[in-house]
C-alpha positions in Angstrom: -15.1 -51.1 -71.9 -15.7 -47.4 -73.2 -16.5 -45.4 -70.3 -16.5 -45.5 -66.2 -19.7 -45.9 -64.6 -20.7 -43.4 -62.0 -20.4 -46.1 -59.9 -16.9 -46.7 -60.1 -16.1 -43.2 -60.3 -17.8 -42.7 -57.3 -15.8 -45.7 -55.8 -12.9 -43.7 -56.9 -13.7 -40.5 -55.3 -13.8 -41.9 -52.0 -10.4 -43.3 -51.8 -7.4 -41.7 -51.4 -7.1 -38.7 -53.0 -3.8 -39.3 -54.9 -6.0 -39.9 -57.4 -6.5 -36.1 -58.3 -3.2 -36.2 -59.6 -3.4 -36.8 -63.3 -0.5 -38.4 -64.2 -1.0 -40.9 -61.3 -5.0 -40.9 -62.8 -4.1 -41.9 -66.4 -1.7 -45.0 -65.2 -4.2 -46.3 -63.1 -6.7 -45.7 -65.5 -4.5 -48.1 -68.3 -4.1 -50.6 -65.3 -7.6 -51.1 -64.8 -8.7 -51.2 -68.8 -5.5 -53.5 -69.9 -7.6 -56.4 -70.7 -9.7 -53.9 -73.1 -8.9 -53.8 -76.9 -6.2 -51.7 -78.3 -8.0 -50.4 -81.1 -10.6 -48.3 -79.1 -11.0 -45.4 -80.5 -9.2 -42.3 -79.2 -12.7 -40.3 -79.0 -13.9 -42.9 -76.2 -10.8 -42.8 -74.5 -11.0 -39.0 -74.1 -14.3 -39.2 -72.9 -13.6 -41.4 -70.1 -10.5 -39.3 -68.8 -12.6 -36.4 -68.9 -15.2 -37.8 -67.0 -12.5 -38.9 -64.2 -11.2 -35.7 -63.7 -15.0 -34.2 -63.2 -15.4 -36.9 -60.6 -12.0 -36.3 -59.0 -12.4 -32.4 -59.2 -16.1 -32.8 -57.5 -14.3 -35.1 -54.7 -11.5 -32.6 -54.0 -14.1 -30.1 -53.3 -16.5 -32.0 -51.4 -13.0 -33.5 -49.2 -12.3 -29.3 -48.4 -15.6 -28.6 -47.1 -15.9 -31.7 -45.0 -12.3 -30.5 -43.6 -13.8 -26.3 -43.4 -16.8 -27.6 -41.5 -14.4 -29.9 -39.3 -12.3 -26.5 -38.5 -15.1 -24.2 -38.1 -16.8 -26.5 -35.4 -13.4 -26.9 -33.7 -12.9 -23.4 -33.4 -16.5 -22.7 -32.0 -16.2 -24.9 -29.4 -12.8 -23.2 -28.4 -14.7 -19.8 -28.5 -17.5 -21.2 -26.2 -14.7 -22.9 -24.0 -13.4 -19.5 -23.7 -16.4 -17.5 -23.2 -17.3 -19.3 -20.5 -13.9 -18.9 -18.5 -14.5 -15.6 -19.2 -17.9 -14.9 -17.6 -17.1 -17.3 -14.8 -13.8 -14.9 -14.1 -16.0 -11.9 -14.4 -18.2 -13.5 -11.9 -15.5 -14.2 -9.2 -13.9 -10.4 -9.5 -17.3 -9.3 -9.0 -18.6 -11.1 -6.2 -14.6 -10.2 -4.5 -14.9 -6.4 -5.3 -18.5 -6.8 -3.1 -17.0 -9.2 -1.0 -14.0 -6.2 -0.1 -16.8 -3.2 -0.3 -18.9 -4.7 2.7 -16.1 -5.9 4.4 -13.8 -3.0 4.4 -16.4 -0.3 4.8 -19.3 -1.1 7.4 -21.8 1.9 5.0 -21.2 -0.1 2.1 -23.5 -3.3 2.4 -26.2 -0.6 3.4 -25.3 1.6 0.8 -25.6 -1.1 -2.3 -28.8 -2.1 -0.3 -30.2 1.6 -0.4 -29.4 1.7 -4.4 -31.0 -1.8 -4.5 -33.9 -0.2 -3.2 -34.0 3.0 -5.1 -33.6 1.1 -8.2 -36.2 -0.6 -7.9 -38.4 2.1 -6.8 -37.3 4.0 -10.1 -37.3 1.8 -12.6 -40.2 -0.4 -11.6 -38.0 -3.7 -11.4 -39.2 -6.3 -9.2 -42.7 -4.3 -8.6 -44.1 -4.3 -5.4 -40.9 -5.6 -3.2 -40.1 -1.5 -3.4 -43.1 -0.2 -2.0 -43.5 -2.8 0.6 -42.4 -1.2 4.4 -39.0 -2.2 6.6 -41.2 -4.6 8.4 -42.3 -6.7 5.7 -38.8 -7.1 4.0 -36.8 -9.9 4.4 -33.7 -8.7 6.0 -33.4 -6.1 9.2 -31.9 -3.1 8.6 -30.8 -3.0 12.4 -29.2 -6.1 12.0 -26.7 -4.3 9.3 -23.0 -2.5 10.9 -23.0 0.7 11.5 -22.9 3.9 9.8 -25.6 3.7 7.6 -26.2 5.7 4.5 -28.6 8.4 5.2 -30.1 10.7 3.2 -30.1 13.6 5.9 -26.9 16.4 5.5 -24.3 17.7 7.7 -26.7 20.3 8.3 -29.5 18.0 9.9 -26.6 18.0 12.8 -24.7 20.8 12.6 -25.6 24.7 12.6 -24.4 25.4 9.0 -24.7 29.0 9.5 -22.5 29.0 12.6 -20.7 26.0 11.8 -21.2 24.5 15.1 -23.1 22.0 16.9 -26.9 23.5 17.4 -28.6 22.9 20.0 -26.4 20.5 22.3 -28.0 16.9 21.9 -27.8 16.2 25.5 -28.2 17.2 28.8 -26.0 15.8 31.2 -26.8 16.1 35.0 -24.6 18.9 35.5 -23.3 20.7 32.6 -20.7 23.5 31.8 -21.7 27.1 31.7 -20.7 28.2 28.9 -22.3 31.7 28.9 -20.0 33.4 31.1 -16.0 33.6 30.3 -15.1 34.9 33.4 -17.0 33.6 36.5 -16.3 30.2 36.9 -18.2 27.1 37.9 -17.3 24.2 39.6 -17.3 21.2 37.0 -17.4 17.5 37.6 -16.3 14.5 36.1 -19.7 14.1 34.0 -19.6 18.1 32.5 -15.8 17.2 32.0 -17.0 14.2 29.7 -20.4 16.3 28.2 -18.0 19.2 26.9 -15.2 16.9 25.9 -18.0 14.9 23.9 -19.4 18.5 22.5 -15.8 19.7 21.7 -15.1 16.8 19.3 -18.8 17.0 17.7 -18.0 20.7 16.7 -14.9 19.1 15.3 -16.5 17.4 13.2 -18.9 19.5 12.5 -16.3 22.0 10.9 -14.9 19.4 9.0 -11.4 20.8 8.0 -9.3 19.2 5.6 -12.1 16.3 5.7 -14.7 15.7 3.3 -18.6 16.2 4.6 -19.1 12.5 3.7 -16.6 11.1 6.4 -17.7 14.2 8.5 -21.0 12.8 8.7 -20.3 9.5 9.1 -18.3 10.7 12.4 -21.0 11.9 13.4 -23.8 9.4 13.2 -21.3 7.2 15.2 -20.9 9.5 18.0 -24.4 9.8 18.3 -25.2 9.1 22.6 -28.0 6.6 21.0 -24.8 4.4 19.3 -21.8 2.8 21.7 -19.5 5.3 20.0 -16.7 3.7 21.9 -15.2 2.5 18.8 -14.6 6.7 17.2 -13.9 8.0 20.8 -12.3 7.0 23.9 -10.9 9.2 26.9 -9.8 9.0 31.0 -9.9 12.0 32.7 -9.8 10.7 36.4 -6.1 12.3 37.2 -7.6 15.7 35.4 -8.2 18.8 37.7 -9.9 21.6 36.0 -7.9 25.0 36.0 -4.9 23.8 36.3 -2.1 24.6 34.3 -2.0 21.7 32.0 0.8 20.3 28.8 -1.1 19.4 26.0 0.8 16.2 24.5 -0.8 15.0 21.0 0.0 12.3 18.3 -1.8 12.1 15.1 -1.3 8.4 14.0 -2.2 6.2 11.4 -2.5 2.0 10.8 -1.1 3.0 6.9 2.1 4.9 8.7 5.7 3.6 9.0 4.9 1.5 12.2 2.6 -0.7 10.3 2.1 -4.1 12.8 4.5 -2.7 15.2 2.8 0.5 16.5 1.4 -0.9 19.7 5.0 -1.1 20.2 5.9 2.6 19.7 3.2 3.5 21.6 4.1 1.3 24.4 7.2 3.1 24.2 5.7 6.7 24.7 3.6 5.8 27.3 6.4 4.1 29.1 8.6 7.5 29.0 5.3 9.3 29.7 5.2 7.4 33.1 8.6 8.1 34.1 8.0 11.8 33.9 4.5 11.2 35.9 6.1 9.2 38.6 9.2 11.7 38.8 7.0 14.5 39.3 5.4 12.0 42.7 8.7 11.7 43.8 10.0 15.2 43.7 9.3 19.1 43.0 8.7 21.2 40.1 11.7 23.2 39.8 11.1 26.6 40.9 13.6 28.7 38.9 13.4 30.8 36.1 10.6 30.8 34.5 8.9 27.1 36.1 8.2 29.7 38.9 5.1 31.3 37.7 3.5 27.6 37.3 3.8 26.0 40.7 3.9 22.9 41.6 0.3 21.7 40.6 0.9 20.7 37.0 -0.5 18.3 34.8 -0.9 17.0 31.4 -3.0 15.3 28.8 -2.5 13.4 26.1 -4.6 13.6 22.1 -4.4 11.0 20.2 -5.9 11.6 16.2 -6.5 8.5 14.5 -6.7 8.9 10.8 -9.3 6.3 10.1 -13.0 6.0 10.3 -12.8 3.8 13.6 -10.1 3.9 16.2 -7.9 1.1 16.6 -7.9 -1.6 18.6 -4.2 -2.2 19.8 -3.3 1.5 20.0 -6.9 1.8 22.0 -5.8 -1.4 24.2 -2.3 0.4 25.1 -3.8 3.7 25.8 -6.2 1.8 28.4 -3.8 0.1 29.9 -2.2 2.7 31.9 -4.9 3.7 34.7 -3.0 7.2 35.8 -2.5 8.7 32.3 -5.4 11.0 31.3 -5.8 10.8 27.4 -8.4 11.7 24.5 -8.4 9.2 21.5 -11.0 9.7 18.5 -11.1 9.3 15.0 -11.1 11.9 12.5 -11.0 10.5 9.1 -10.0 8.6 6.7 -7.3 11.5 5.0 -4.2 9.5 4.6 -3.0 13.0 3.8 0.4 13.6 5.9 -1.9 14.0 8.9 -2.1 17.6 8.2 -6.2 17.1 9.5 -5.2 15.3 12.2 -3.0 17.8 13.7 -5.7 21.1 13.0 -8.2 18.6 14.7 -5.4 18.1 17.6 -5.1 22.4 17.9 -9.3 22.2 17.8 -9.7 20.1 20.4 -6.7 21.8 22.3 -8.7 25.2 21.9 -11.3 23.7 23.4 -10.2 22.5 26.3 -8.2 25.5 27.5 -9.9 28.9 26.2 -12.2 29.7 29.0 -14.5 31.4 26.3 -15.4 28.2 24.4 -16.1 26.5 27.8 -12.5 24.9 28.5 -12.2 23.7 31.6 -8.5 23.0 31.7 -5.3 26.1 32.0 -3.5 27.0 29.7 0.2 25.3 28.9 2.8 23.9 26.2 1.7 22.2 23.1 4.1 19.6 21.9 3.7 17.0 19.0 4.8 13.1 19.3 5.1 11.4 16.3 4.0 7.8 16.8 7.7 6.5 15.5 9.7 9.1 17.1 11.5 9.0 20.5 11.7 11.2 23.5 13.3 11.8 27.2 11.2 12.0 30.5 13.3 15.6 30.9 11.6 17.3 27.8 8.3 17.0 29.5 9.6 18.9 32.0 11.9 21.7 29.1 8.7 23.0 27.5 7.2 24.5 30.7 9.9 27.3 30.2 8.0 27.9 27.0 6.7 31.8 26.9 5.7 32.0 23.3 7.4 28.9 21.1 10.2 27.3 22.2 12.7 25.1 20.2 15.4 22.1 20.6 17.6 19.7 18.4 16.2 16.8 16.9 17.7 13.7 16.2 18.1 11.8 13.3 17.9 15.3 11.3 20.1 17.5 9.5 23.3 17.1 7.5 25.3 15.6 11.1 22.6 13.6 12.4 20.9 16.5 14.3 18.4 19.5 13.1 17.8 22.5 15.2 20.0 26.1 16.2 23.6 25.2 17.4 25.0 27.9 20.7 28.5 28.7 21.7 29.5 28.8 24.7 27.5 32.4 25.5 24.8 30.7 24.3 25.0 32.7 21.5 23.0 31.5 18.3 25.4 30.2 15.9 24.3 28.7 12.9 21.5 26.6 12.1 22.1 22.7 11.4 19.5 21.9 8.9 19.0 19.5 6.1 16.9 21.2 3.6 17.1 24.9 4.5 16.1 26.5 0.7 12.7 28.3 0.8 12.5 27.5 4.6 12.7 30.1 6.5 12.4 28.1 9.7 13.7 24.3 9.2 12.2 22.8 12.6 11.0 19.4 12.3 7.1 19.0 13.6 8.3 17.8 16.7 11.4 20.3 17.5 9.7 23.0 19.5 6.3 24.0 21.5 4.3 26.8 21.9 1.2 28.2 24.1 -1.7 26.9 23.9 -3.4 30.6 24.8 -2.0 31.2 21.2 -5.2 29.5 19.9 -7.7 31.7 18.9 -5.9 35.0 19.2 -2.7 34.4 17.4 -3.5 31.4 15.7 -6.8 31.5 14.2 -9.5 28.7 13.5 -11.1 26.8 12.5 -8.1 26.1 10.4 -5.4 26.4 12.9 -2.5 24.2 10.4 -2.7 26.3 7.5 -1.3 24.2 4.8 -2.6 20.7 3.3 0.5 19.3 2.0 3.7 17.9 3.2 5.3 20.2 5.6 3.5 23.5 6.7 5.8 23.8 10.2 7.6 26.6 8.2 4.6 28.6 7.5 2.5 27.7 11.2 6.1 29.1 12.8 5.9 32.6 10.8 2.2 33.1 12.5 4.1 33.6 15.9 7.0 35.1 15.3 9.0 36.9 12.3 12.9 35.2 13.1 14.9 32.5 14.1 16.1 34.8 16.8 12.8 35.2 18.4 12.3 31.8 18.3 12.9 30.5 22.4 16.1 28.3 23.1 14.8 26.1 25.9 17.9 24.1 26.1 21.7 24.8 24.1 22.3 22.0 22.0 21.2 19.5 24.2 19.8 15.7 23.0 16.3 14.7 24.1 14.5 14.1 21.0 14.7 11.8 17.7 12.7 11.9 14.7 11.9 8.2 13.4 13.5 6.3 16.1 13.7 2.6 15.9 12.3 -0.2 17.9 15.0 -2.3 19.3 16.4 -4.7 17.2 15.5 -7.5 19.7 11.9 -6.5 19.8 9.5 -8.0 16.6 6.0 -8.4 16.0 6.0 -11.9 18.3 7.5 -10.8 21.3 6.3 -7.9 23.5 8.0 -4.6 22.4 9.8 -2.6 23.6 
């Protein structure tokens, strides 16, 4: 034999392929031709060997590109494999982000629904669904939560050249008069309620330090055609109009330092608020000093600012729970901002009531501030009605000894001033260290901004509005302990037992 068919090179080929090695080629080539003669010639044999390693070159490239294809296909499928985990995790964020928007906001669902609609109205998609009226669609706008999205303005509500509420919205059966400052009527419970309800309007109305959107928001669900019991709440049963009145407020917060536990600290303050109330039963104003120009027919009222866009239930549930405390709770927000716009809507309010001018129905009297987490005594209730102007105490939990606030000798002489960070303050006094009039609103004090800074702070520069010292600033106790800022809850009392 001369040559190798194609045949047998082919059968070659397909085995293994230490065959394109060529020493390992040329002894199995002498194997299989050991029976042929010797005296071939050498032309013939060079021929054959030639033709092998053709063969075997043509199988090593076929064997590569059945192992490329065998790669490539592998690694497709791992890129579909992937792609498809992909979009289906895309798909879950996305239908969670909506699932969060509709669920967290109550304007959301109908907001995505309004750009739904305006979409399609736009761009054509989906043609005739967007011209077709509320009645033939397939869903109820009416069954949808609250505080839809509306394409009206603030202005559709409010008077935007007198930022204020224009005309009234209602008519109650008996209503304030509100054009004379100085003659006044007799109000009831009803015109009580109808100004109260107008007061908080022109709040929000004005809008300070809160954006028109959540403005506006406020007040389509204070609207008297919506149960607006879930943005405002009161009890003014125990109220007398003109009488002097102490205007207690908290501006609070479910994002705050009491977290799950506020009920709790609110239960607290109501508790010590109810000591004070059943003392005063009991026994008399004192009528020293100055408590004497007062008298004995005191009372006081209590504002609570939620910043949220709802009120909240457990805070609500507390407040309701005790049938002898008069209090105002409504929403004003969502800030989250230090509650500097919860406590300029607490002043507005406060204005509101007690300046004759603006309708008030209430005297004038001490304003004092209550931090949800901070602590008080039944006697400081009674302390601020010495207030002529602003009056001042310690506060706990303060300062570089555990208490913040002007230290007296025994002359009650002013002696130094125990504060912790006392640089570029001219008057260190914690938010809830001292009270002032409330006929300081308006004249003094001017709106609609009454809190004059939005960030952290701003007690320093409210203070230098009223007076120009720390001397001026009214002692109405000498180093006396009935106040503490961020007071703890018991240490017994957690979120499964009933604090405090």
């Amino acid at each position: 034999m001369t040559s190798i068919s194609s045949k047998n090179a082919t059968r070659l080929n397909s085995e293994d392929l230490q065959y394109s090695h060529p020493s390992y080629s040329n002894q199995n080539y002498g194997k299989h031709h050991h029976s042929s003669s010797s005296s071939s010639s050498s032309s013939s044999s060079s021929s054959s060997l030639s033709l092998l390693n053709q063969n075997d070159q043509s199988s090593n490239i076929f064997s590569e590109k059945i192992r490329g294809l065998g790669i490539r296909r592998r690694v497709s499928r791992s890129l579909r494999v992937i792609c498809w985990f992909i979009s289906c995790f895309g798909l879950i964020i996305s239908l969670s982000i909506i699932y969060l928007l509709c669920t967290s906001n109550p304007s959301s669902s109908r907001s995505i629904l309004s750009l739904s609609t305006a979409t399609t109205k736009r761009f054509g998609f989906l043609r005739g669904i967007g011209d077709q009226s509320s009645k033939e669609r397939s869903f109820s706008l009416e069954s949808l939560p609250e505080l839809l999205t509306t394409d009206k303005s603030i202005c559709s509500y409010c008077d935007c050249n007198l930022n204020r509420t224009s005309p009234p919205l209602f008519k109650f059966p008996t209503e304030v008069d509100q054009t004379s400052s100085k003659a006044r009527v007799e109000v009831d419970r009803s015109s009580m309620a109808a100004h109260l309800w107008r007061s908080i309007r022109d709040i929000y109305c004005r809008h300070s330090w809160l954006g028109e959107g959540p403005a506006l928001d406020l007040l389509l669900a204070t609207d008297l055609s919506r149960d607006f019991s879930t943005h405002v709440q009161w009890r003014l049963n125990s109220l007398k109009p003109d009488v002097p009145t102490a205007y207690l407020f908290t501006k609070t917060s479910w994002a705050g330092k009491t977290k799950h536990l506020r009920y709790a600290f609110f239960k607290r303050h109501i508790l010590t608020i109810r000591t004070h109330l059943d003392l005063i039963r009991r026994s008399k104003w004192p009528e020293d000093g100055l408590h004497s120009r007062w008298g004995q027919n005191r009372q006081l009222i209590w504002i609570v600012v939620e910043d949220g866009e709802r009120l909240s239930n457990d805070v609500a549930q507390e407040l309701s729970s005790s049938s002898d405390l008069a209090y105002v709770y409504f929403a004003y927000g969502p800030t989250h901002h230090f509650g500097n716009a919860q406590q300029n809507a607490a002043y507005s309010l406060i204005h509101r009531l007690s300046d004759r001018s603006m309708g008030g129905f209430l005297a004038h009297g001490p304003i004092i501030s209550i931090d949800d987490d901070s602590n008080f005594l039944p006697e400081l209730l009674v302390m601020i009605w010495k207030t002529k102007r602003i009056g001042v105490w310690p506060m706990g939990n303060l300062g570089p000894h555990g208490w913040e606030g002007p230290v007296y000798d025994e002359t009650h002489r002013l002696v130094k001033w125990e504060a912790g960070a006392v640089k570029d303050r001219k008057f260190p006094i914690d938010n809830g260290a001292f009270s002032f009039m409330s006929d300081l609103l308006g004249s003094v004090i001017k709106g609609p901004r009454y809190w004059p800074t939005d960030i952290s702070g701003g007690e320093n520069e409210f203070i230098s509005k009223i007076v120009k010292s720390k001397e001026d600033i009214e002692p109405l106790c000498y180093n006396c302990h009935v106040a503490w800022h961020n007071e703890p809850l018991p240490p017994a009392c957690t979120d499964l037992q009933i604090c405090p």
